[in-house]
C-alpha positions as CSV (number, residue, x, y, z in Angstrom):
1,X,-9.3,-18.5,9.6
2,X,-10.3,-15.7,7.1
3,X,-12.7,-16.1,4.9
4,X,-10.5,-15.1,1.7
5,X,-13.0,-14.3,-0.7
6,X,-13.8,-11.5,1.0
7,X,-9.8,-9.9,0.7
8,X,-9.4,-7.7,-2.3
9,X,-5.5,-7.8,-3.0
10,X,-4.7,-4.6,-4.9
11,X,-1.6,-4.6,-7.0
12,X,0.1,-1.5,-8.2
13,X,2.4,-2.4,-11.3
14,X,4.8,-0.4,-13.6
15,X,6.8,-2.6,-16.0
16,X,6.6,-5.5,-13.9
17,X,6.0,-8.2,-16.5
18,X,8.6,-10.4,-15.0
19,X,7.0,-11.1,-11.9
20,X,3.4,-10.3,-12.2
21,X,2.1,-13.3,-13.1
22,X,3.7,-15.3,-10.0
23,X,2.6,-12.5,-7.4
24,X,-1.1,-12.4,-9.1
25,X,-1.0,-16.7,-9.3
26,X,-0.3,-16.8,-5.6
27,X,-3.1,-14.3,-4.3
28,X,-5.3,-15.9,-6.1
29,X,-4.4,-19.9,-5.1
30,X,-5.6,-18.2,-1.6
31,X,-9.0,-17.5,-3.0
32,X,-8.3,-14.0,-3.2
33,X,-9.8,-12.1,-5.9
34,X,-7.2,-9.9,-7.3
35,X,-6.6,-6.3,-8.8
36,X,-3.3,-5.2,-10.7
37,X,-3.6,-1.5,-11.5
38,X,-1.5,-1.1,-14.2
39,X,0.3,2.5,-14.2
40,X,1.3,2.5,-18.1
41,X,3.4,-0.3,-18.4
42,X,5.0,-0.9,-21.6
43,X,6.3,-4.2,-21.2
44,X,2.9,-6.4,-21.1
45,X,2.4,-6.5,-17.9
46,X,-1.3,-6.0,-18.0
47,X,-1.3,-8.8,-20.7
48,X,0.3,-11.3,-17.9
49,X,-1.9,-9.8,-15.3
50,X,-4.9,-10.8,-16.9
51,X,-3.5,-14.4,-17.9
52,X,-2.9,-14.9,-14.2
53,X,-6.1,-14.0,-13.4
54,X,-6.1,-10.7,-11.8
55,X,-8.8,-8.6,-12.8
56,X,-6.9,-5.4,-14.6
57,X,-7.4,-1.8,-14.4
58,X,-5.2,0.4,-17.4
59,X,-4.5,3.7,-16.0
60,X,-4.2,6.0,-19.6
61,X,-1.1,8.2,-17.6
62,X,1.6,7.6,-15.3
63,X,0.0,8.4,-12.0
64,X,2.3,7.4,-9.6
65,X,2.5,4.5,-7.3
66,X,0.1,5.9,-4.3
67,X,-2.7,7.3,-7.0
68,X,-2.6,3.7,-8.5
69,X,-3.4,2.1,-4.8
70,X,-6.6,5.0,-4.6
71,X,-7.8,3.6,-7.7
72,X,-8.0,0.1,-6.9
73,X,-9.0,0.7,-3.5
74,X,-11.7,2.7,-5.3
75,X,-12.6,0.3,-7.6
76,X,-13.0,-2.8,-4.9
77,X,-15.1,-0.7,-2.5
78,X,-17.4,0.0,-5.0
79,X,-18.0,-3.8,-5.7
80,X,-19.5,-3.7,-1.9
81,X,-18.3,-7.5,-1.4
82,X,-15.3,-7.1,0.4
83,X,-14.3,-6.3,4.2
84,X,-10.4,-6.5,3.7
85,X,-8.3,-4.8,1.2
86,X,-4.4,-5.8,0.8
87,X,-2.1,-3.9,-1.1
88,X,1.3,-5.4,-1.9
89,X,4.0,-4.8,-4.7
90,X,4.1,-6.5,-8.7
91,X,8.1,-7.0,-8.2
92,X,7.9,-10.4,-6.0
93,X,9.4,-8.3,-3.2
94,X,5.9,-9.8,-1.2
95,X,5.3,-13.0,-1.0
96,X,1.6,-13.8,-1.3
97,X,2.0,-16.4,1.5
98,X,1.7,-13.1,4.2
99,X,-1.2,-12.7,3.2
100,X,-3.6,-14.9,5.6
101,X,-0.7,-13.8,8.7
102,X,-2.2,-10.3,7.7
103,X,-5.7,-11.2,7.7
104,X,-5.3,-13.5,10.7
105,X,-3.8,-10.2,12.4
106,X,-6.8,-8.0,11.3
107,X,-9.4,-9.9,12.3
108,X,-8.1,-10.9,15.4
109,X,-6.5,-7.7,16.9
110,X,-9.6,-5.2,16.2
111,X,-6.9,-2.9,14.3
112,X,-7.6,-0.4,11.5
113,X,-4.4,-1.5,9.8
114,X,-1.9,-3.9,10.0
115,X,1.4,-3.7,8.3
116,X,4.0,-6.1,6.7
117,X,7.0,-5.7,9.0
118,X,10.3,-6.7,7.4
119,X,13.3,-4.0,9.0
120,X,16.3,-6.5,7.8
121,X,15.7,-5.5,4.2
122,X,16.5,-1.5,5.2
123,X,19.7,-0.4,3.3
124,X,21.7,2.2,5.6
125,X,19.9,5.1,3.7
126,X,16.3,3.0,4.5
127,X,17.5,2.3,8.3
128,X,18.2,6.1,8.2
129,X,14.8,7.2,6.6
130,X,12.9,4.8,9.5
131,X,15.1,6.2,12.2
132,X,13.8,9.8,11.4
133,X,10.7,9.6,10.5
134,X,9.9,7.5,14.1
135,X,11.3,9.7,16.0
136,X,9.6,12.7,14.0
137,X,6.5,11.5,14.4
138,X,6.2,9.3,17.3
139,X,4.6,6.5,14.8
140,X,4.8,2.7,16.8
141,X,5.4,1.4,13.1
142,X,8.9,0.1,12.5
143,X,8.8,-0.2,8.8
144,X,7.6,2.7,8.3
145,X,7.5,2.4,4.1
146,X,6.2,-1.2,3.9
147,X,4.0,-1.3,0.9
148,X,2.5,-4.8,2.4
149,X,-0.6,-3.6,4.5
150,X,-4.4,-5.0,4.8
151,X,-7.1,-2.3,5.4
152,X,-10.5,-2.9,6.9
153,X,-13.4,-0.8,5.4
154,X,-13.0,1.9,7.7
155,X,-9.6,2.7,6.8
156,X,-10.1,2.2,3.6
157,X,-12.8,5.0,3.7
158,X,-10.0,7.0,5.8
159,X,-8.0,6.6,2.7
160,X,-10.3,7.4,-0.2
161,X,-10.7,11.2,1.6
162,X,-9.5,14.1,-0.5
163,X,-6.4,14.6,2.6
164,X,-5.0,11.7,0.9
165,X,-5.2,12.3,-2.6
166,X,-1.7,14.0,-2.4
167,X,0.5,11.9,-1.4
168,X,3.2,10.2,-3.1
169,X,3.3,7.0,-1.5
170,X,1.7,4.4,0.6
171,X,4.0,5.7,3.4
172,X,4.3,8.4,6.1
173,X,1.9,10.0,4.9
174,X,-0.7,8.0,5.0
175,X,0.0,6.7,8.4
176,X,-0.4,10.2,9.7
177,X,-3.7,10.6,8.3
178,X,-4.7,7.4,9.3
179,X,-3.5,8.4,12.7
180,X,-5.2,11.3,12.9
181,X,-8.7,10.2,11.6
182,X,-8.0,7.5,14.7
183,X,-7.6,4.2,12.8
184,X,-5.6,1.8,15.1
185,X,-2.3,0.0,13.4
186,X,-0.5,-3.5,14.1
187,X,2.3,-4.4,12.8
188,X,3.1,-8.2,12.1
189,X,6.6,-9.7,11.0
190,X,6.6,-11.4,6.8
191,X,9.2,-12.5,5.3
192,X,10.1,-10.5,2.1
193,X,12.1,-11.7,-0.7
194,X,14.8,-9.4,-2.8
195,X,14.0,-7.8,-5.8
196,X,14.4,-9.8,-9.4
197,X,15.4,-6.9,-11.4
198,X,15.1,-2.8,-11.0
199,X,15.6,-1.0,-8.3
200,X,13.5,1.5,-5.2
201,X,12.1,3.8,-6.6
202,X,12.4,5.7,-3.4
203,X,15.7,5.1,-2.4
204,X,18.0,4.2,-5.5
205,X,20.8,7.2,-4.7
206,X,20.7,9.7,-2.0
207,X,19.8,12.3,-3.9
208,X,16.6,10.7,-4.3
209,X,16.5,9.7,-0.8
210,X,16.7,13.6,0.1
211,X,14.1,14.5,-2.1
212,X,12.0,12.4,-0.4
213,X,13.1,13.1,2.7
214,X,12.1,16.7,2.0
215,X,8.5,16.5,0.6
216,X,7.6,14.2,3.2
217,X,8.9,16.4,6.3
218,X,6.8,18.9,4.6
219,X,3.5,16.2,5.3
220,X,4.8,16.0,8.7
221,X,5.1,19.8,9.4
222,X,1.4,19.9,7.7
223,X,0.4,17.2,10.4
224,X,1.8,18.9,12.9
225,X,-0.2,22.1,12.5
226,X,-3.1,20.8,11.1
227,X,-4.4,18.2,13.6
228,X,-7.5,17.8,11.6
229,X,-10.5,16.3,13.2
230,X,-12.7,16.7,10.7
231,X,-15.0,13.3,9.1
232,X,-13.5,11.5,6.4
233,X,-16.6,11.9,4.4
234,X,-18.1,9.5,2.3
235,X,-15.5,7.3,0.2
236,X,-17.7,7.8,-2.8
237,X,-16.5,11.4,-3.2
238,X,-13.0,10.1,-4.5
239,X,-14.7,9.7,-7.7
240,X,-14.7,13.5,-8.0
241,X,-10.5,14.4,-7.4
């Protein structure tokens, strides 16, 4: 078993003060510690964050989800006392309870990553999005946009290089990078549970859906011809983007 004091769980959060306090409560019952990067909420959520115990980092714009998972990747590396890093949604889509079946997978399968497989929650316009983007890009990951994931250091340093700083989302994008700086992935089935209130942010109408199907057939054309090989650097140098 895990020792769980040594998983960060990083929590990106916009307006999520209906459910914060439940997804921070049952990280932390695991012996977890907990981050909740708050992306300018104005509904308390880093309030309720911070009652639940998560340690909370107030972002002073709205920076996006993928920007708010740099930041407390960022910020739990630098404490030095961690060798697992989970990131997972504020909206009680993820249910804490994955999180030892992640860790459990890590440590045991020598992978880079390991991701939060759930395909039965794909809408048609998801199950299309996963469909494409697999065969695009040869990826073995079936959910392809599963937020849930559990980084060891190395990825994590993967994902602190200036290559990653524009991205959108913890998505294609990032497994292509992470692909091409040779981190290994798993994927492992959870069980996820439908959203309370709101909505995707990604996929809420299809004209959102092409949008996003656009800018991110532009990373994989910029993988494509890139193929960089180059080192990821040292993490520390995110400080400077």
């Amino acid at each position: 078993m895990p020792d769980m004091r040594k998983t960060a769980v990083i929590i990106p959060a916009v307006d999520e003060a209906l459910t914060i306090e439940s997804v921070v409560g049952g990280a932390r019952e695991l012996g977890c510690d907990v981050f909740v990067v708050d992306d300018h909420s104005r509904d308390g959520t880093r309030e309720r964050a911070r009652r639940a115990g998560a340690e909370v980092l107030a972002l002073p714009f709205r920076a996006g989800a993928w920007c708010a998972v740099q930041a407390g990747l960022l910020h739990a590396m630098k404490k030095g006392a961690y060798n697992a890093f989970v990131t997972m949604d504020g909206d009680g889509q993820h249910d804490p309870a994955s999180i030892p079946i992640l860790a459990e997978a890590l440590e045991g399968s020598g992978a880079n990553v390991v991701v939060g497989s759930f395909p039965q929650r794909g809408s048609l316009a998801r199950r299309i999005v996963w469909r494409f983007f697999r065969f695009m890009t040869r990826l073995k990951v079936r959910d392809i946009t599963s937020g849930l994931r559990i980084y060891d250091r190395a990825a994590v340093a993967a994902v602190l290089s200036r290559q990653c700083a524009v991205f959108d989302y913890q998505d294609v994008g990032v497994l292509l990078l992470l692909r091409r700086k040779q981190m290994t992935f798993k994927e492992v089935p959870v069980t996820m549970r439908p959203r309370p209130s709101g909505c995707s942010h990604i996929f809420h109408s299809w004209a959102a859906v092409a949008v996003y199907m656009a800018r991110s057939c532009v990373l994989i054309l910029a993988d494509r011809v890139v193929r960089s090989d180059a080192p990821v650097g040292d993490w520390r140098d995110y400080d400077a983007v």
